[in-house]
PAVO-589745 format. One line per 10 residues: their letters; for each residue z, x, y of C-alpha. Coordinates in nm, 2 decimals, decimal comma. Example, Ala and Ser with C-alpha at 12.3 -4.5 7.8 and 13.67 -1.06 7.14 Angstrom:
AS) 0,78:1,23:-0,45 | 0,71:1,37:-0,11
REM end
This chain:
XXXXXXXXXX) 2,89:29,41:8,23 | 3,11:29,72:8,27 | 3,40:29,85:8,13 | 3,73:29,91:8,29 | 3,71:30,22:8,45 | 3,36:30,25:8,42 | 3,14:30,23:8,74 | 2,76:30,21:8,73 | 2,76:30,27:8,34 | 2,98:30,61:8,43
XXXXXXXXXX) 3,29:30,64:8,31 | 3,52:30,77:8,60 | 3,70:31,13:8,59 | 4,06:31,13:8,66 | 4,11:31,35:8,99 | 4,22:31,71:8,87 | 4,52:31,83:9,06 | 4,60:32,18:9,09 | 4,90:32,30:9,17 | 5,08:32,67:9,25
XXXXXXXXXX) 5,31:32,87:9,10 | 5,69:32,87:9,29 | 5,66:33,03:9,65 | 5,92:33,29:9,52 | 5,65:33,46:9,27 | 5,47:33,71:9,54 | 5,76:33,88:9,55 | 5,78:33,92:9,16 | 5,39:34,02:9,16 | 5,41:34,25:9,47
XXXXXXXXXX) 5,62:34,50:9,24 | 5,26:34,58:9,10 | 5,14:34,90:9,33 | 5,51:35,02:9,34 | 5,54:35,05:8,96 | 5,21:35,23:8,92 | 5,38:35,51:9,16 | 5,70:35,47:8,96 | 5,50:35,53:8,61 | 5,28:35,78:8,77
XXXXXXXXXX) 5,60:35,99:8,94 | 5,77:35,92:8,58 | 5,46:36,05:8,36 | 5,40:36,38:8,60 | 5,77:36,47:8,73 | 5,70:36,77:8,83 | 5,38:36,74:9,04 | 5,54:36,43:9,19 | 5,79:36,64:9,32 | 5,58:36,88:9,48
XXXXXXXXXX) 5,37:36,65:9,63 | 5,67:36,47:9,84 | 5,80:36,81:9,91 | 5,47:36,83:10,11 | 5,54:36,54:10,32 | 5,72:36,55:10,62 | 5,98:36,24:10,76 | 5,68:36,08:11,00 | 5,43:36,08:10,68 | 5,69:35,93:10,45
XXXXXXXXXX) 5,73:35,64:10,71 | 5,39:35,59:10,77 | 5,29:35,58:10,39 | 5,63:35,31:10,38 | 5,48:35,16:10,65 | 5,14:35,11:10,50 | 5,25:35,06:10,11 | 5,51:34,74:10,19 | 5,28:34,56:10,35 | 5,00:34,63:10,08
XXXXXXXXXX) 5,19:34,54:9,81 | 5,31:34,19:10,00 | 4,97:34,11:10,05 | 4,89:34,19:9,73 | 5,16:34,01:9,58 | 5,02:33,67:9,79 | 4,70:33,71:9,75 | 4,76:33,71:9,32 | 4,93:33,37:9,41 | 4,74:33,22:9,61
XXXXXXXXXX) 4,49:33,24:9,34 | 4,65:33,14:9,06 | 4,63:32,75:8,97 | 4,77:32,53:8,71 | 4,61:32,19:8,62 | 4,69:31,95:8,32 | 4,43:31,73:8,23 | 4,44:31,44:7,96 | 4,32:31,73:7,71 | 4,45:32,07:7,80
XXXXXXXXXX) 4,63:32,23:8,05 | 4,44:32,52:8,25 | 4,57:32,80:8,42 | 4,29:33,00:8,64 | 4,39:33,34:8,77 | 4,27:33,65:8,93 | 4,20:33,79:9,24 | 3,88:33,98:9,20 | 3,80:33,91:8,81 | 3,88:33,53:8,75
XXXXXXXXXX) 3,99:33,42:8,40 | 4,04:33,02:8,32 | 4,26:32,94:8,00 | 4,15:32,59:7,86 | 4,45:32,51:7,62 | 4,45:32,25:7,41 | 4,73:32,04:7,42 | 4,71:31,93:7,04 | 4,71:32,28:6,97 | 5,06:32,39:7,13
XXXXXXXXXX) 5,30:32,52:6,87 | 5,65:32,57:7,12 | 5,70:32,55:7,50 | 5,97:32,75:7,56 | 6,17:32,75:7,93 | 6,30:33,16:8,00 | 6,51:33,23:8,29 | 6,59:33,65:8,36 | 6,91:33,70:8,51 | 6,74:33,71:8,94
XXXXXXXXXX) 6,55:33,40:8,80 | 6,85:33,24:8,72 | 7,00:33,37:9,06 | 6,63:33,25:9,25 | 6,67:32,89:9,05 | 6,31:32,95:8,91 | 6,20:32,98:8,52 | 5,93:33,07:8,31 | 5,73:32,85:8,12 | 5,59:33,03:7,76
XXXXXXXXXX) 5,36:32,88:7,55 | 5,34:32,93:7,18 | 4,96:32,78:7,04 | 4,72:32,81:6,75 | 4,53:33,09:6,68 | 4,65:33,29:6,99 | 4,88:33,58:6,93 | 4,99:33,66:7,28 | 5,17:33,35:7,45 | 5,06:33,21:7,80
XXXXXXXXXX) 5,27:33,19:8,06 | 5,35:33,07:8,37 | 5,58:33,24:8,58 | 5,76:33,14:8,80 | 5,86:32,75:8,84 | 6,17:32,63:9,00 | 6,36:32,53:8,73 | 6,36:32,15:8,73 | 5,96:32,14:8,76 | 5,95:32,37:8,46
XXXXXXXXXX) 6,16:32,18:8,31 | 5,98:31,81:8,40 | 5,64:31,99:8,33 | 5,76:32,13:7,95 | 5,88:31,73:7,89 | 5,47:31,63:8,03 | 5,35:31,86:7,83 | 5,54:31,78:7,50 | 5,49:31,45:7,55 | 5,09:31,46:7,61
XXXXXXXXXX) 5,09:31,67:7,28 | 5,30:31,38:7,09 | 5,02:31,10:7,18 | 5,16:30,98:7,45 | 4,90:30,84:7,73 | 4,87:31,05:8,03 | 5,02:30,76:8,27 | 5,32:30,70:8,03 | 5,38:31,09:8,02 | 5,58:31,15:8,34
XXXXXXXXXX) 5,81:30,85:8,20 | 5,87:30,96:7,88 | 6,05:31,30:8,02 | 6,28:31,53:7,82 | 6,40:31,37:7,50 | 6,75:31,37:7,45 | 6,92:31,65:7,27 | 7,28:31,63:7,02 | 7,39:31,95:6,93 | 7,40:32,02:6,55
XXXXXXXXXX) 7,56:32,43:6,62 | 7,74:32,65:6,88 | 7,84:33,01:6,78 | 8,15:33,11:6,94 | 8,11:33,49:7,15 | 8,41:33,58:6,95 | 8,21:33,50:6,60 | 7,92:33,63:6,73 | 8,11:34,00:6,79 | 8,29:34,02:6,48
XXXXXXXXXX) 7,99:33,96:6,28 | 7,81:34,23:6,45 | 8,07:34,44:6,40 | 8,05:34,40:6,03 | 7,66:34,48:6,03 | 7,59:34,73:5,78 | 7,29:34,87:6,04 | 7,62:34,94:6,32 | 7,86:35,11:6,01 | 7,53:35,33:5,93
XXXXXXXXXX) 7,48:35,40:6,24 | 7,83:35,52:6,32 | 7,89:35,65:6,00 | 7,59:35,92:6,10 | 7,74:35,97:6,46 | 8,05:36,10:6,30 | 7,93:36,28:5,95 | 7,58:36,43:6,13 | 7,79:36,69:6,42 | 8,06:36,82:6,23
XXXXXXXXXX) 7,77:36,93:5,96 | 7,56:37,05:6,26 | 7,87:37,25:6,41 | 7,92:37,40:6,07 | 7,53:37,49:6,07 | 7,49:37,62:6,38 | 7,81:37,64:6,62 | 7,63:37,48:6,92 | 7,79:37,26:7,14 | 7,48:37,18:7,28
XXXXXXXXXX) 7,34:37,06:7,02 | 7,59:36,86:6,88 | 7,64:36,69:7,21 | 7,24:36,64:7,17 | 7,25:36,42:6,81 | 7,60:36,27:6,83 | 7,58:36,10:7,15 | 7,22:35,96:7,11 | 7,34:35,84:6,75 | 7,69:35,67:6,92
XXXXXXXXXX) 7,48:35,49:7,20 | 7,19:35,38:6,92 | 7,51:35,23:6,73 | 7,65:35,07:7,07 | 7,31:34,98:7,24 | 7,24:34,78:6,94 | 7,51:34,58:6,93 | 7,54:34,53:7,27 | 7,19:34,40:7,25 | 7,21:34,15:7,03
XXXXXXXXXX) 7,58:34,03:7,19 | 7,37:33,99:7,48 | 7,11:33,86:7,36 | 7,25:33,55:7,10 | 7,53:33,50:7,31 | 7,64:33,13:7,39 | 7,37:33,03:7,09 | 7,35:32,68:7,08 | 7,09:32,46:6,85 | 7,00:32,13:6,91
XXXXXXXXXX) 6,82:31,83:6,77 | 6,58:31,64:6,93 | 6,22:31,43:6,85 | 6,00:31,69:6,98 | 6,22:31,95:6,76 | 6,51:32,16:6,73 | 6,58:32,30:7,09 | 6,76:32,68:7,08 | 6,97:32,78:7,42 | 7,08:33,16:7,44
XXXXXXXXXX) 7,13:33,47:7,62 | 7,38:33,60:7,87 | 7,23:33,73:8,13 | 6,88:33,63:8,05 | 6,86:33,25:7,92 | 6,58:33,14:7,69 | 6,54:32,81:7,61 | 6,31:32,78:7,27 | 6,16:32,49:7,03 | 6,11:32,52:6,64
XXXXXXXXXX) 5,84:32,27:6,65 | 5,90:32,06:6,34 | 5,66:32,04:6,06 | 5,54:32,40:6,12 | 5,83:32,63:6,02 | 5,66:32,77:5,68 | 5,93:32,98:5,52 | 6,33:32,99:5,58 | 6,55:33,29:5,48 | 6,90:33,27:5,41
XXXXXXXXXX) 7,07:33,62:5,48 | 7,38:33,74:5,35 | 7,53:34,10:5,45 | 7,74:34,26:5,22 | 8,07:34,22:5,45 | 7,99:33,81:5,57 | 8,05:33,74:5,23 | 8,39:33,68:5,21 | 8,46:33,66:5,57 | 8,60:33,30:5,64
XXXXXXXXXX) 8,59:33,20:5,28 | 8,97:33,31:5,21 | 8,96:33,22:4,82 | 8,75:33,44:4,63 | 8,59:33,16:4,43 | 8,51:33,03:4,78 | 8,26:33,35:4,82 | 8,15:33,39:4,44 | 8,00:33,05:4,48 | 7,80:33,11:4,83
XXXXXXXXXX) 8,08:33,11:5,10 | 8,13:33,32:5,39 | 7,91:33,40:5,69 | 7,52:33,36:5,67 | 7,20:33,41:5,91 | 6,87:33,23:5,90 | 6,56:33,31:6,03 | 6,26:33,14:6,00 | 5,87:33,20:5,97 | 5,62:32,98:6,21
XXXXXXXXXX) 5,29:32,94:6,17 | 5,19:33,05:6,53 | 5,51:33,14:6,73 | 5,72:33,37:6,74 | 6,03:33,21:6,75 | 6,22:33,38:6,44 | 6,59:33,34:6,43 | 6,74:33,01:6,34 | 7,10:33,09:6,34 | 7,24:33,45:6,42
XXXXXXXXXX) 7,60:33,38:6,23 | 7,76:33,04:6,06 | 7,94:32,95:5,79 | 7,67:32,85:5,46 | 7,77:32,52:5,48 | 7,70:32,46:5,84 | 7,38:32,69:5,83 | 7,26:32,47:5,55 | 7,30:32,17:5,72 | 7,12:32,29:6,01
XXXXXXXXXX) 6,81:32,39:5,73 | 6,81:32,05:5,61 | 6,71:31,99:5,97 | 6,40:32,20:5,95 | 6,27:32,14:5,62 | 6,38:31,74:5,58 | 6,43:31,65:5,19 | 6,49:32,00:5,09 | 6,78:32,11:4,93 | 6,91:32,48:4,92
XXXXXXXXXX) 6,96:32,58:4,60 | 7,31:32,70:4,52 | 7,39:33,05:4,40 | 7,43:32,97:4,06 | 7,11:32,76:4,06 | 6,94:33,13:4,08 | 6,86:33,26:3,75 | 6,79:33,62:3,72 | 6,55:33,83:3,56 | 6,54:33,94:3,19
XXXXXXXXXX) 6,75:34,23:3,10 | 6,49:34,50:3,04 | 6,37:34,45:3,41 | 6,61:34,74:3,47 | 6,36:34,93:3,32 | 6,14:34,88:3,57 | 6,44:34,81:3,87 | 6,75:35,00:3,77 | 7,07:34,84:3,94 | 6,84:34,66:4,23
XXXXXXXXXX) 6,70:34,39:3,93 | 7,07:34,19:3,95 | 7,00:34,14:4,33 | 6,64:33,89:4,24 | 6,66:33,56:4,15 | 6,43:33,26:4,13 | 6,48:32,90:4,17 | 6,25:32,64:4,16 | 6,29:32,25:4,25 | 6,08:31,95:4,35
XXXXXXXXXX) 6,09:32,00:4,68 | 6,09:32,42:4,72 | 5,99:32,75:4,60 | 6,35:32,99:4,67 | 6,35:33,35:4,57 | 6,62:33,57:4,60 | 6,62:33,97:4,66 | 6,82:34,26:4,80 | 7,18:34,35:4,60 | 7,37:34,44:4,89
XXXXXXXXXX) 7,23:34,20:5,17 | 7,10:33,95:5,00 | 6,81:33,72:5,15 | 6,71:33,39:5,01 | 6,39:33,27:5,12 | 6,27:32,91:5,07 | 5,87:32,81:5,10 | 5,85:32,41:5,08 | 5,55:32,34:4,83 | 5,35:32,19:5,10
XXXXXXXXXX) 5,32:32,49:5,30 | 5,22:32,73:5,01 | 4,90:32,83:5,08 | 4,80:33,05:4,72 | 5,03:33,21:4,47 | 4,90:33,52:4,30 | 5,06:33,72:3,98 | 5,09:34,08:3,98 | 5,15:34,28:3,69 | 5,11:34,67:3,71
XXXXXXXXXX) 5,08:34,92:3,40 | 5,48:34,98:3,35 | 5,51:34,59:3,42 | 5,30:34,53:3,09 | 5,49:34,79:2,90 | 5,84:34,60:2,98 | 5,61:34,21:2,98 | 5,75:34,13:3,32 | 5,54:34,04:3,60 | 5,59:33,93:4,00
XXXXXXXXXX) 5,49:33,61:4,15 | 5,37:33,62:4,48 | 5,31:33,31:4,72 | 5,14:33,34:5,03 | 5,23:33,11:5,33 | 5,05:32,98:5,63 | 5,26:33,23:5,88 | 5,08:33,50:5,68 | 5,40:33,57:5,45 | 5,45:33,64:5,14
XXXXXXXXXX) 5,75:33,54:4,93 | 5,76:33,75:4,61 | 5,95:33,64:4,29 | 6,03:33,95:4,11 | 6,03:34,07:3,74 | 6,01:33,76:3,59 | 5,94:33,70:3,23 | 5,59:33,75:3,18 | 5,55:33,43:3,04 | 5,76:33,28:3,27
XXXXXXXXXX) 5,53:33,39:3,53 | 5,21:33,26:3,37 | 5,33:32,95:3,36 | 5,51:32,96:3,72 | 5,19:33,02:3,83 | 5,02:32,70:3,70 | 5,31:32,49:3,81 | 5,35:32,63:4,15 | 4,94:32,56:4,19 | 5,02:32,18:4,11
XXXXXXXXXX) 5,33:32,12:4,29 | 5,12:32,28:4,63 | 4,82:32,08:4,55 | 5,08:31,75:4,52 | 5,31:31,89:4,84 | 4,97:31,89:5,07 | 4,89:31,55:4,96 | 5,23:31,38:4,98 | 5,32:31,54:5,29 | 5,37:31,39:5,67
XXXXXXX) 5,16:31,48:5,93 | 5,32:31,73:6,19 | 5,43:31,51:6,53 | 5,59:31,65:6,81 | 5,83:31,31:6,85 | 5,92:31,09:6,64 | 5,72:30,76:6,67
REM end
């Protein structure tokens, strides 16, 4: 007797179907042979230019003539080869045109698939599909889609890595999204504007000439550090308006979706269950900003950003700029039953630790619940980072000569995204016994915890 699906005592393998990457790719890979002129003309200016001083009109044409075509082919040819399958296991992507390389991705073992569109990608209606998994540093990628197959073939493959059967995973397509979070552009500028990094920065551009024309009387070289030092100010800025503008977060059962950018639009995943640390940062000047009371700020108001650590990915910022309330609503997303500790929660070191810290000691603090591990550091931005117990991976207590003299010691606890989160100048005895609790409440957080799904069931 057989077994459905099974012929002769065989079991039957599923047809593999390949398929190409969007027609409009060639002309992204033909760009190849023209950069390496470009780069070459750019790294040897000079006998670039003497070398097309040599060249007459008819040569020029001819070399045009020959090059365009070259690199079309080129481009072509590097699609034409280039496959993508997904099987009931992984997905494969084979490649190359003289030296062939096959990726065999595990579908269990994807982190993130993450949707990018550049700005002429946006314009061509194609995207880029990124791929964050386990144990691989640089992502894979498959460039370019048009945009609704990327987006149909990120929902497959989410939904093959959730358990779902490989018939029932065309149907499931993309889970539905509610957004938790949208900064406003005009939030967004303001709090960059009150960056400490952009006030350095400008503070230099308009302290470092006037010493410089004192020094030296140059023009030329004043013109030579202020200007660099006003567009590192501006360029900065500018960069990260562009980049986190329109940033929206979502919630969803394969995640917490993140939509951003201006010209180029990214589309991201914090895969759930996999986020190992979360800082809370707090500049010197979001304090107060849109906490108008001042107890409002004393007690944790004003403007905050998270960023996160996961295992695996590199998807780092959470939120770019929200109010602590909201931004600690939207943590309660990533890390379910945890609770962020409240400013005065946060007890500080022992006095003497200024002996050992002057000043910088009232920035730490240290607060410990059932559910996570949160130190504090930094006096003027501040950064509170929270390690769930389930994700601690070893704590470790440092204690260095001068540390003994004053009895204060450090607790260090290491996370799965290859992190450490460092309680500072504790009590040596404190820390002795931090470090035996903290080893029982990881041991019980392993055990207790949920396995990591992409959906929920």
């Amino acid at each position: 007797m057989t077994a459905p699906g099974v012929e002769g005592g065989v079991l039957e393998e599923r047809p593999l179907i390949e398929r190409r990457l969007h027609p409009v790719t060639p002309l992204r890979r033909a760009w190849a042979p023209i950069a390496v002129l470009i780069g070459w003309a750019v790294h040897d200016p000079d006998q670039a230019q003497r070398q097309l001083t040599r060249l007459t009109t008819t040569t020029l044409l001819i070399a045009l003539a020959v090059l365009v075509p070259a690199a079309a082919l080129y481009g072509f040819l590097t699609w034409w080869f280039t496959h993508f399958a997904v099987t009931d296991t992984e997905l494969r992507i084979r490649t190359g045109l003289l030296f062939r390389r096959t990726a065999h991705i595990r579908l269990e073992r994807i982190q993130a698939v993450d949707v990018t569109q550049p700005l002429l990608a946006r314009v061509a209606g194609v995207a880029k599909l990124k791929l964050d998994v386990i144990g691989v540093d640089k992502k894979d990628e498959l460039a370019f889609l048009g945009e609704d197959e990327a987006r149909a073939l990120r929902a497959e493959l989410l939904a093959r890595a959730a358990g779902f059967a490989p018939e029932t995973a065309h149907e499931v397509g993309e889970a539905p999204s509610r957004e938790l979070l949208r900064v406003p552009p005009r939030v967004l500028a303001v709090s960059l504007l009150l960056t400490g990094a952009t006030w350095g920065t400008l503070a230099a551009a308009l302290v470092v000439p006037p010493l410089l024309w004192l020094a030296t009387h140059s023009v030329w070289t004043v013109l030579a550090t202020g200007v660099p030092l006003l567009g590192a100010a501006g360029a900065t800025s500018v960069g990260r308006f562009v980049g986190e503008y329109d940033w929206t977060v979502g919630e969803s059962p394969d995640g917490l979706r993140i939509d951003h950018g201006l010209l180029d639009r990214t589309h991201e995943t914090v895969p759930p269950g996999r986020v190992q640390t979360v800082r809370i940062v707090e500049p010197l000047l979001w304090r107060r900003w849109g906490s108008p009371r001042s107890s409002e700020a004393e007690s944790g108001g004003g403007w905050v950003r998270v960023e996160l650590d996961v295992a695996g990915s590199s998807n780092s910022v959470l939120v770019p700029v929200a109010p602590r309330a909201v931004a600690e609503s939207v943590v309660a997303r990533v890390l379910p039953g945890v609770t962020v500790p409240p400013p005065s929660a946060l007890s500080r070191p022992p006095r003497r630790a200024g002996r050992c810290r002057p000043v910088w000691w009232r920035g730490y603090g240290l607060a410990v619940n059932d559910s996570v591990f949160a130190a504090r550091h930094g006096l003027l931005s501040r950064s509170l980072s929270l390690v769930p117990h389930a994700k601690v991976q070893s704590v470790r207590l440092a204690q260095g000569p001068w540390k003994r003299l004053w009895r204060v010691a450090d607790v260090k606890v290491d996370t799965g995204a290859n992190k450490t989160v460092t309680a500072r100048l504790r009590d040596a005895g404190e820390a002795a016994e931090l470090l035996r609790a903290q080893a029982e409440r990881s041991r019980t957080g392993r055990r207790d915890a949920r396995p990591d799904r992409w959906m929920a069931s």
